[in-house]
N, C-alpha and C positions, 0 to 999 in steps of 0.2 A: 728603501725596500727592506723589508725584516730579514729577508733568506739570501742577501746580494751583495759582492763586493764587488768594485772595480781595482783590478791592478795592473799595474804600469810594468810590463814587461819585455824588453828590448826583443824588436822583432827579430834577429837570429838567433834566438832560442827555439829549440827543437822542437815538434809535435811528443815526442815522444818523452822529451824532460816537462813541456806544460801538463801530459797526461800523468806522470809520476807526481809531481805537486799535488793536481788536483785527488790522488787516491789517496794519498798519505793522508789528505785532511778531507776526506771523502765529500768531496765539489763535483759538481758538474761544470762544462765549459757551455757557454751558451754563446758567444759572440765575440767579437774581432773586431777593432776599428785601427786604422792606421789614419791619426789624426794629422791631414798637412797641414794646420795652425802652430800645432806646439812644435811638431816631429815625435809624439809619444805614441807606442801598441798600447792600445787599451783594449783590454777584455772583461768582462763582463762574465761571473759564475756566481750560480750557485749554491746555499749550502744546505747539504742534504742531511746532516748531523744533528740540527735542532740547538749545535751550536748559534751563541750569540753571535753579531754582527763585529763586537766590541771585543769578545776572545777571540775570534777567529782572526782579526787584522795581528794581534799580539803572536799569535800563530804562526802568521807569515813573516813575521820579522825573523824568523831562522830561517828563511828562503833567501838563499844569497841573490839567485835569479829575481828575485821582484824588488823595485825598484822604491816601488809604491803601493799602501793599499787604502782604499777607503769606502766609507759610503756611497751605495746607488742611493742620492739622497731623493727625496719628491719632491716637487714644486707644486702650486694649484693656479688657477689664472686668479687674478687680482680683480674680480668684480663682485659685486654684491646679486640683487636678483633680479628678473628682467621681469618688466611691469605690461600689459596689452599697452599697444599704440592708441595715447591719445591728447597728442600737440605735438608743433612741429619743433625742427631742428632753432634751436637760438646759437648754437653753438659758432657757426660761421659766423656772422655778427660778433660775437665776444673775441673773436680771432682777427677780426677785419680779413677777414676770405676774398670776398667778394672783390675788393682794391687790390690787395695780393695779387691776385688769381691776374689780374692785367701784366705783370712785370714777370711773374713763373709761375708753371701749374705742376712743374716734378720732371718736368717730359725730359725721359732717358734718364731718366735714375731709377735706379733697382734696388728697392726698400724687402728685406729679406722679413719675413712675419713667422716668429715661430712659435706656434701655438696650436690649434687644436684642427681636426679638418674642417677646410675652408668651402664654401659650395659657389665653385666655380661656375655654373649657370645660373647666379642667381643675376637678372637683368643689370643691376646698377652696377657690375663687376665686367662686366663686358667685355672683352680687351684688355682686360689688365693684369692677369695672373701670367707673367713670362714662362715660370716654370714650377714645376709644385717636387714636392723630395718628400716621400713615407720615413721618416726618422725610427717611427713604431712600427713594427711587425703586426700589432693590432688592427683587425677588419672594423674601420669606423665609419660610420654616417656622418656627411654634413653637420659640424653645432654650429649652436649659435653663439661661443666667444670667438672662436677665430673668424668665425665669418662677418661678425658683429667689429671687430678689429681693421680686418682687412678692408672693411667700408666705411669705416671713422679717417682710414687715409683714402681710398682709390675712387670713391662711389662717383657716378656721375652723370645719374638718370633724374629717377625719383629723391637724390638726395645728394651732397654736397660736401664730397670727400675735402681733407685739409690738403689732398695732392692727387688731384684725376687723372694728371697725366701720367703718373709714375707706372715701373712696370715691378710685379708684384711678384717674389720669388717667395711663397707659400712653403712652409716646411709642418708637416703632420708629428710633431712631437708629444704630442698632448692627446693619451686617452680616458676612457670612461674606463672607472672601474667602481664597482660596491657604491652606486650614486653620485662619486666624486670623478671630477678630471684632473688628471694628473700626468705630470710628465716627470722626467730622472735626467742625472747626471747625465746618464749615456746619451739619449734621444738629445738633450739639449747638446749635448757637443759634437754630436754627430750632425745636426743638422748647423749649426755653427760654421761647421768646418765647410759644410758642403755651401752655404750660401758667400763662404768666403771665395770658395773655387770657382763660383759664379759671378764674383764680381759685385759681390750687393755691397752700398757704399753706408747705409742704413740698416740699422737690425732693429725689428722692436720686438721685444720682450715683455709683454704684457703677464710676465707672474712673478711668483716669488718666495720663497723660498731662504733657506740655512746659507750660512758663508761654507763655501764649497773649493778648496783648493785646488781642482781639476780645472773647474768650471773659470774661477781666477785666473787659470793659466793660457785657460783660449782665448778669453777675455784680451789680456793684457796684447796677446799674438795681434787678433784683431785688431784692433785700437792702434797698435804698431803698422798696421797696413793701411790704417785710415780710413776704417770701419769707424763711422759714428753709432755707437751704443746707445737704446734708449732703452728704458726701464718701468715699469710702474712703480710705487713707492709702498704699496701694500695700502691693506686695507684689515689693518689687526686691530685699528685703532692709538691713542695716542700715547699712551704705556706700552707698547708693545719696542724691543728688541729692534734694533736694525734690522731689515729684509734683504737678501740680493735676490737675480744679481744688482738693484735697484743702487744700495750702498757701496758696490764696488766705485775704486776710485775711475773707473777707465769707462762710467757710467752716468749716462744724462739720469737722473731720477725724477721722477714728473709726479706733482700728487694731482689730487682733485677739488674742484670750484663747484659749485651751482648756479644758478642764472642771476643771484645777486651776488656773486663775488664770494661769498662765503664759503670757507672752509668743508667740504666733504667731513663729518660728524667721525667717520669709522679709517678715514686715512691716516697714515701713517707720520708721527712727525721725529724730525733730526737735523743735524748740522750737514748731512748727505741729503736734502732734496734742492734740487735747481732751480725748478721752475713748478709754476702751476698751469692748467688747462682746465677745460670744463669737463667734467666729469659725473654730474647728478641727472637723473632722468634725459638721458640720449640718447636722444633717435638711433638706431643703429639696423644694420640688414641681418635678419635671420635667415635660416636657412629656406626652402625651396618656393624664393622670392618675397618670402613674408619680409616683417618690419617689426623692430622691438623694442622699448626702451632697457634703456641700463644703464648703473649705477655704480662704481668704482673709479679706483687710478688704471684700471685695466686701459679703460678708453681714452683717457686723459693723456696716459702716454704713446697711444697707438696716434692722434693726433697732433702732438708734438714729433712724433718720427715722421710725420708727414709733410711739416714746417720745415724738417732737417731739409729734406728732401729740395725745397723750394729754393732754398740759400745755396745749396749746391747746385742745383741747374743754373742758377745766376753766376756765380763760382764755382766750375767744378774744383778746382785748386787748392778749397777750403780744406784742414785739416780738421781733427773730430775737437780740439781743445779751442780753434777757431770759431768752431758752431756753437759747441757750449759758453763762449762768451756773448755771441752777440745775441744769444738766446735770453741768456742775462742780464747783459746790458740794456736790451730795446726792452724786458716785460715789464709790465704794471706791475708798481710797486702795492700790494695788498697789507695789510694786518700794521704790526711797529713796522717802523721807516728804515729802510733800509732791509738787508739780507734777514731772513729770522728763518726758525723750524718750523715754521707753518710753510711760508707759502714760498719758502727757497727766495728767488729774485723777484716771483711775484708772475701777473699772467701775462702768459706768451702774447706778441702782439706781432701775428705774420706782419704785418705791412712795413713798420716800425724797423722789424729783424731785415726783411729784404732792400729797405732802402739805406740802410749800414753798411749794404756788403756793395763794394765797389765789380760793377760786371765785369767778365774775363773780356 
């Protein structure tokens, strides 16, 4: 955000010393989180000066009281465009869902989705949203990425989630602004935190975004509690820069496949992607019951958080470096032999992954 820092400032510091900081370098205070992942006050202000983002952080380093300052960076979701419905879903099939789906279907796992508003009445969601968390302050409508996410794992009407049974902790981080959707440091860790407090044993993260030091540090908390991270891998294309939180190391990175195996043209490639999934024209739920195709790692990785999901109801015991193994070990190997920057370990194969995992 151009006008916005985050800084890290120990929560017994006074109202009346954060109001003197903020006049000295003429800020506004906008928000307050006490994050229980790290243990850090993060607050959110900003600047009314027309000062830079990058003098102003140089600024607060004569603030003895701040600990930390940085970027409210942006994120966007990790898809391409969404095309009118016209063919069905292959994606189950390239998954072996259907064989899956005999041995676990998610049931009593809580896959936390944080992304954009989800539309909880859309039919093939039914049952499956536990609990949903406003991260944004923003008044949103129903999209169609989060909602389009949230039924690549949960769908279970007219279409064929990678995990129907799961229960769906929905987090509204992601809004519309100027044509784009977009979410910040704050929302994503504020809603992080609160899906942690919930118990979600799964995150998917369908966007992506700058390497983010805050956002690292929740990261790393989660993963510590045994939080499986999942990621899309971007869609910048195959010169582009590492993306997170995709490239964090405490992170499944997922790119995208098409209905012949082939590499997604605009994904992102590195020695950080794990695995592949289908990701080229799929089926997905828009908002107010409609049906969309789409195109990205957006969805690729929303349907591998939903494979996590399945190995842990067979396991709940599974640690997140456990799942990331057998994720790797059971997938089709794609492209050169062995590991590469295309297609990580190659495509997820639920059946494969769940009969590896010895049941609890």
């Amino acid at each position: 955000m151009p006008d916005e820092l985050i800084l890290d400032i120990p929560a017994n510091v006074s109202t009346e010393v954060l109001d003197a900081i903020a006049g000295r370098h003429n800020m506004t205070r906008f928000e307050t989180i006490n994050v229980g992942l790290t243990g850090r006050t993060l607050h959110r202000w900003r600047i009314d000066s027309g000062v830079s983002v990058a003098s102003m952080i140089i600024s607060m380093s004569a603030e003895r009281q701040v600990a930390r300052a940085q970027p409210n960076y942006l994120y966007i979701p990790a898809r391409t465009e969404q095309l009118p419905v016209n063919s069905d879903q292959y994606a189950p099939q390239k998954l072996n869902l259907p064989e899956a789906h005999r041995l676990a279907r998610g049931d009593k796992v809580l896959i936390a989705v944080i992304d954009s508003e989800v539309d909880a009445s859309h039919p093939d969601l039914a049952g499956a949203i536990t609990a949903n968390f406003e991260a944004s302050a923003d008044k949103e409508q129903p999209h169609p990425h989060g909602t389009g996410m949230a039924g690549a794992i949960a769908a279970h009407r007219n279409m064929l989630g990678t995990a129907p049974g799961v229960g769906l902790l929905t987090v509204r981080a992601f809004s519309s602004h100027a044509g784009r959707v977009e979410g910040t440091t704050f929302t994503i860790i504020k809603g992080l935190d609160w899906a942690a407090a919930q118990g979600a044993r799964v995150v998917n993260m369908s966007f992506a975004g700058p390497s983010d030091p805050l956002v690292r540090d929740a990261l790393a908390k989660a993963n510590q509690r045994g939080m499986v991270l999942i990621a899309a891998a971007g869609n910048a294309g195959p010169n582009s820069p590492p993306l997170f939180p995709a490239a964090d190391p405490n992170v499944i990175a997922v790119t995208a496949t098409n209905a012949d195996d082939a590499l997604f043209s605009r994904a992102n490639r590195g020695n950080y992607i794990a695995v592949a999934a289908p990701g080229v024209d799929i089926l997905a739920l828009a908002p107010e019951g409609q049906y969309q195709f789409t195109t990205g790692t957006s969805v690729a990785a929303a349907e591998v958080s939903g494979v996590a999901a399945l190995l842990i109801e067979r396991n709940p015991s599974l640690k997140p470096a456990e799942v990331r193994k057998i994720l790797m070990d059971t997938a089709k190997d794609l492209g050169p032999r062995g590991r590469d920057r295309d297609f990580g370990a190659g495509l997820v194969n639920a059946l494969k992954a769940l009969t590896a995992v010895r049941p609890r």
